[in-house]
MMTF fields as JSON, N, C-alpha, C and O atoms, coordinates in Angstrom:
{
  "mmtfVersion": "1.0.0",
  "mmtfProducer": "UNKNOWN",
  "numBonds": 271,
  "numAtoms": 272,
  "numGroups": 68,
  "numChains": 1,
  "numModels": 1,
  "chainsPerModel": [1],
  "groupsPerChain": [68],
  "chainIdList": ["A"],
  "bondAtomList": [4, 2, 8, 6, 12, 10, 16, 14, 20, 18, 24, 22, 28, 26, 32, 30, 36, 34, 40, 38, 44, 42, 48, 46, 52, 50, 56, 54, 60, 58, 64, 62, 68, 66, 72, 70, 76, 74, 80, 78, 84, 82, 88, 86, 92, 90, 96, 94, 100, 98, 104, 102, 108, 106, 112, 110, 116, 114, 120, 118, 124, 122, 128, 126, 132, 130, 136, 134, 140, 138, 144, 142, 148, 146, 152, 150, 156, 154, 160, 158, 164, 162, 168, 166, 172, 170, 176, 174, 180, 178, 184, 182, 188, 186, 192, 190, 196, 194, 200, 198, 204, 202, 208, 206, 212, 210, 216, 214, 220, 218, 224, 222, 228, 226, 232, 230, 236, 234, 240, 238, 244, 242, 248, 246, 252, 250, 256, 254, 260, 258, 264, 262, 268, 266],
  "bondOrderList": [1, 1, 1, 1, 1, 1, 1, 1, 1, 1, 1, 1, 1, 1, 1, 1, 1, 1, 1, 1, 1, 1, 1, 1, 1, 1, 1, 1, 1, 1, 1, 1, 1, 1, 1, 1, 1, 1, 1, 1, 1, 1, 1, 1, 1, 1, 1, 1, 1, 1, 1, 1, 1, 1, 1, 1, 1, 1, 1, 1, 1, 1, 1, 1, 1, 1, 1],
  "groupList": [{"groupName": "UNK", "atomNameList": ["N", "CA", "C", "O"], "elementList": ["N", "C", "C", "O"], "formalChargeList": [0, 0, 0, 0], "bondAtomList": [1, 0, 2, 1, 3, 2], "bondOrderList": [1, 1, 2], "singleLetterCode": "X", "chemCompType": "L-PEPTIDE LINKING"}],
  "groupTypeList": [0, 0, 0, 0, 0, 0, 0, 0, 0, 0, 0, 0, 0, 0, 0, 0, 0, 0, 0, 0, 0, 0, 0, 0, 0, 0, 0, 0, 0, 0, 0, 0, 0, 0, 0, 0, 0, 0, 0, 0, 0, 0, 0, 0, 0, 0, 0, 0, 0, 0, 0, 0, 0, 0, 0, 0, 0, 0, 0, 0, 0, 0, 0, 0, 0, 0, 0, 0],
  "groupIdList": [1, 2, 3, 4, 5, 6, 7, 8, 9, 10, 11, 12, 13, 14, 15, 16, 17, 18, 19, 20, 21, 22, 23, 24, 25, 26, 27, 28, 29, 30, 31, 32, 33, 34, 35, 36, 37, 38, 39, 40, 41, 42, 43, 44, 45, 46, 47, 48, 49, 50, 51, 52, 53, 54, 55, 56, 57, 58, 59, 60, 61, 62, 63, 64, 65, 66, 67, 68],
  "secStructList": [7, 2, 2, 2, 2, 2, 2, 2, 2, 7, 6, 6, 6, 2, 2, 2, 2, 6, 7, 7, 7, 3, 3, 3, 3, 3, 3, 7, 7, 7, 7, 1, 7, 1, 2, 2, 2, 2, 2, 2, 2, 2, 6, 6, 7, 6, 6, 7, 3, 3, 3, 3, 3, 3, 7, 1, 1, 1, 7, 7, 6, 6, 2, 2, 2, 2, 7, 7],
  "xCoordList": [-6.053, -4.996, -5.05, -3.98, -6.347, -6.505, -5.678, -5.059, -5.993, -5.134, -3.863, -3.156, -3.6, -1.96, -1.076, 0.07, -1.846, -1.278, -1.377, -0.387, -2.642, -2.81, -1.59, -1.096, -1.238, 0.081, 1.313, 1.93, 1.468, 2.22, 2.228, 3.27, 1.345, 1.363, 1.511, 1.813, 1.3, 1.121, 3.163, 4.106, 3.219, 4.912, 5.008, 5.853, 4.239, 4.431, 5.621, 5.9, 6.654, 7.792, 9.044, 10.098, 8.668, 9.343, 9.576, 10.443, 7.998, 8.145, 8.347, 8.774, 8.106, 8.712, 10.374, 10.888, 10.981, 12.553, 12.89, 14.058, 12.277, 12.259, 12.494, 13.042, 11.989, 12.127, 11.465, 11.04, 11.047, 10.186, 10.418, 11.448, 9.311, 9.069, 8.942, 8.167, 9.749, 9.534, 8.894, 9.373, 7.504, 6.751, 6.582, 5.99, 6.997, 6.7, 5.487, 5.296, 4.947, 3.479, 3.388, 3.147, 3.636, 3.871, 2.335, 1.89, 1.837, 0.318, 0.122, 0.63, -0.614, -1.16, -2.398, -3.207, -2.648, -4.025, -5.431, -6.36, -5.663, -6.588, -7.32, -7.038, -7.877, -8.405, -10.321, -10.804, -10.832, -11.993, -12.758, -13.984, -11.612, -12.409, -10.911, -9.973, -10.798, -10.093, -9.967, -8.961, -11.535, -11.762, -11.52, -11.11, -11.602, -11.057, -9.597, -8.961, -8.966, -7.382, -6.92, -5.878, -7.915, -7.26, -7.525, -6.799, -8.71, -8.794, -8.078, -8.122, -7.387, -6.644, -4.978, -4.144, -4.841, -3.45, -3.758, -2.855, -4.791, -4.985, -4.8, -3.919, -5.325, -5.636, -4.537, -4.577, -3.99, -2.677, -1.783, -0.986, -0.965, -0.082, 1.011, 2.043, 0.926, 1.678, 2.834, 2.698, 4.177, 5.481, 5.793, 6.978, 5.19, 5.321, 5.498, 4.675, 6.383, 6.158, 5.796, 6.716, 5.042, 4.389, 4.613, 3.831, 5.644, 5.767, 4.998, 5.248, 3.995, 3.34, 4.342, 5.004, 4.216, 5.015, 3.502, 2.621, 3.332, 2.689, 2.999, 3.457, 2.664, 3.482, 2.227, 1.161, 2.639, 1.655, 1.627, 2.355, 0.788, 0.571, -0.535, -0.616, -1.192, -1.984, -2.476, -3.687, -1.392, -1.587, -2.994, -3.364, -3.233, -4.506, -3.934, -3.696, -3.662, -3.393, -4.063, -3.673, -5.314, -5.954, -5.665, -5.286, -5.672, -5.205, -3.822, -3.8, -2.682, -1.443, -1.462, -0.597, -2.752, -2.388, -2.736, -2.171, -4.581, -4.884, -3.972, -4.053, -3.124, -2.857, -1.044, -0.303, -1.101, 0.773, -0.135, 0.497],
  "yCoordList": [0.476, 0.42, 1.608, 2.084, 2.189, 3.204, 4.821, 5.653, 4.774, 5.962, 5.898, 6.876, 5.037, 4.859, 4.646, 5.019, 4.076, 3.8, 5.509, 5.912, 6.472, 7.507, 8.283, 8.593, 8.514, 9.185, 8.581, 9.401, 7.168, 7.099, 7.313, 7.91, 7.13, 7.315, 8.584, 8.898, 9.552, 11.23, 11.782, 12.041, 11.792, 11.681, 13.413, 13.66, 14.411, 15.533, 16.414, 17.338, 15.523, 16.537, 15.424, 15.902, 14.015, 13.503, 13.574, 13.429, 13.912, 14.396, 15.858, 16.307, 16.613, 17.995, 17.858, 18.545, 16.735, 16.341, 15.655, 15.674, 15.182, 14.119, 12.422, 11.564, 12.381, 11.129, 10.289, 10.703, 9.005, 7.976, 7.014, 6.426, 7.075, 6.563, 5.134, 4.6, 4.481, 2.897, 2.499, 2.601, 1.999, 1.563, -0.015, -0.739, -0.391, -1.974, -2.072, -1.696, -2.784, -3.123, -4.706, -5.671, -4.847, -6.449, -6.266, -5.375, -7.649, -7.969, -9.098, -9.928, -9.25, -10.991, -10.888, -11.806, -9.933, -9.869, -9.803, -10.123, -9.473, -10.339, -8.362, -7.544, -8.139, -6.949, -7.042, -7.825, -6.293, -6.107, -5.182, -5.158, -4.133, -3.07, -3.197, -2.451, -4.071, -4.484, -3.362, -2.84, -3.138, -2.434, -1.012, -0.389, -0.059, 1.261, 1.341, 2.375, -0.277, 0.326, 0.159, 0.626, -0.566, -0.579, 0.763, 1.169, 1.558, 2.528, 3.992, 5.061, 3.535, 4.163, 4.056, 4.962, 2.88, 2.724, 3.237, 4.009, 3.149, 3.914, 5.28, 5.83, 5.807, 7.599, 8.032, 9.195, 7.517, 8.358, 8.092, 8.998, 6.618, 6.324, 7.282, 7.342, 7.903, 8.888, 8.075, 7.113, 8.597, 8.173, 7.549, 7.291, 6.728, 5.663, 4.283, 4.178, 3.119, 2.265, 1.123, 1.035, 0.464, -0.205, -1.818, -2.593, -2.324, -4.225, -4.639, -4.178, -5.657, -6.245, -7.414, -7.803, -7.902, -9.02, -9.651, -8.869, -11.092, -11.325, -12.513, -13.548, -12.278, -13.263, -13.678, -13.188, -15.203, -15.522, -17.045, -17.205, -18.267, -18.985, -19.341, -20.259, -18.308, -18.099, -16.845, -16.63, -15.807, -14.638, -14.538, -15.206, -13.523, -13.642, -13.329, -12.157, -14.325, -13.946, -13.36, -13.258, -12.855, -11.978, -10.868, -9.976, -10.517, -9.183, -8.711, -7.81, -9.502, -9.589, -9.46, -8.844, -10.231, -10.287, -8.882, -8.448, -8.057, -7.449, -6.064, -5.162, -5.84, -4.844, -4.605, -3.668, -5.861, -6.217, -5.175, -4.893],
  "zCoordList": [8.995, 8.023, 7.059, 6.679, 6.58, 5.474, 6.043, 5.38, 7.466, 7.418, 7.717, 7.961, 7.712, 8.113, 6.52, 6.265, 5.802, 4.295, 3.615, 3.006, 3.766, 4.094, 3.73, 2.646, 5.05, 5.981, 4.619, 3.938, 4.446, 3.816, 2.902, 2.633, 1.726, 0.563, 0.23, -0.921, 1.278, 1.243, 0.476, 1.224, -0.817, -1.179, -1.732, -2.593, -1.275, -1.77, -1.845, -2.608, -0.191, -0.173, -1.175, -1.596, -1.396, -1.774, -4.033, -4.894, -3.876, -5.503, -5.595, -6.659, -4.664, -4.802, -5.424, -6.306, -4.64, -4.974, -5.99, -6.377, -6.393, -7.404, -7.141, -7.835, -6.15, -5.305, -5.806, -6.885, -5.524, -5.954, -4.431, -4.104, -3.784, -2.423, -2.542, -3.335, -1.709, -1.706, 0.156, 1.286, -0.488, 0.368, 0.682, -0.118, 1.595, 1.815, 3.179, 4.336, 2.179, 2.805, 3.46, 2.734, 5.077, 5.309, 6.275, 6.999, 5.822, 6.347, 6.325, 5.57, 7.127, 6.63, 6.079, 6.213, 5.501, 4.748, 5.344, 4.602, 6.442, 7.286, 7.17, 8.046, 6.405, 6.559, 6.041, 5.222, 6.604, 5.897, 5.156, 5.048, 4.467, 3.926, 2.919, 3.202, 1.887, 0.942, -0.188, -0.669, -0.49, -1.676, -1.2, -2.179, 0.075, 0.219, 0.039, -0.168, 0.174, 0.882, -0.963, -1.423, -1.747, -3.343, -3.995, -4.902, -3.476, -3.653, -3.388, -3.995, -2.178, -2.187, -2.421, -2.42, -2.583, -3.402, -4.656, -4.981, -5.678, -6.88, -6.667, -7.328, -6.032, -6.021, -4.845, -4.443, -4.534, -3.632, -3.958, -3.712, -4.835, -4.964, -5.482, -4.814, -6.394, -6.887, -7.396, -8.153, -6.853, -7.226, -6.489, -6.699, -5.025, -4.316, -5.047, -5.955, -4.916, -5.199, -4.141, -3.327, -3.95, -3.3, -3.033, -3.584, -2.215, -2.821, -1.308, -0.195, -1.694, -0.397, -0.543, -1.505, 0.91, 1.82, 2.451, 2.808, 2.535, 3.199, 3.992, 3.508, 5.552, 6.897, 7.048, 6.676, 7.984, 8.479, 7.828, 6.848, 8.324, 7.704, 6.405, 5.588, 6.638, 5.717, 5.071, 5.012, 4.468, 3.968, 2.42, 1.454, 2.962, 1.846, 0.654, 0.36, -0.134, -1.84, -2.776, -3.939, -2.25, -3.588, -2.838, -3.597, -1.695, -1.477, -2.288, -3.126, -1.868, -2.317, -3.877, -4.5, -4.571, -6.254, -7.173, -8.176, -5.957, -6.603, -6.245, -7.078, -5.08, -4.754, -5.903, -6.203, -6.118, -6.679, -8.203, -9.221]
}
């Protein structure tokens, strides 16, 4: 997941424009390296905005609370 959020969060040609990138993040939470992917929503986010979706019958809500 980290390099693919990566790739996205990467908004250099979009703030070159003055853009503000809308990122939707759908998961069912089921990850195990939680704390890199918060780490890197902190330090790449930029002018991305970020809304998680979570599917599934049982989406992980602290992922969803700490990443919101």
């Amino acid at each position: 997941m980290v390099p693919a959020l990566d790739m996205v969060l990467d908004d250099t040609d979009a703030r070159r424009r003055g853009e503000v990138r809308q990122v939707i993040f759908l998961t069912d939470g089921d990850i195990g390296n939680e704390t890199q992917v918060f780490g890197l929503m902190a330090q790449a986010r930029g002018r991305s905005r970020i809304f998680m979706v979570g599917i599934g019958a049982a989406p992980n809500s602290h992922l969803m609370a700490l990443a919101a």
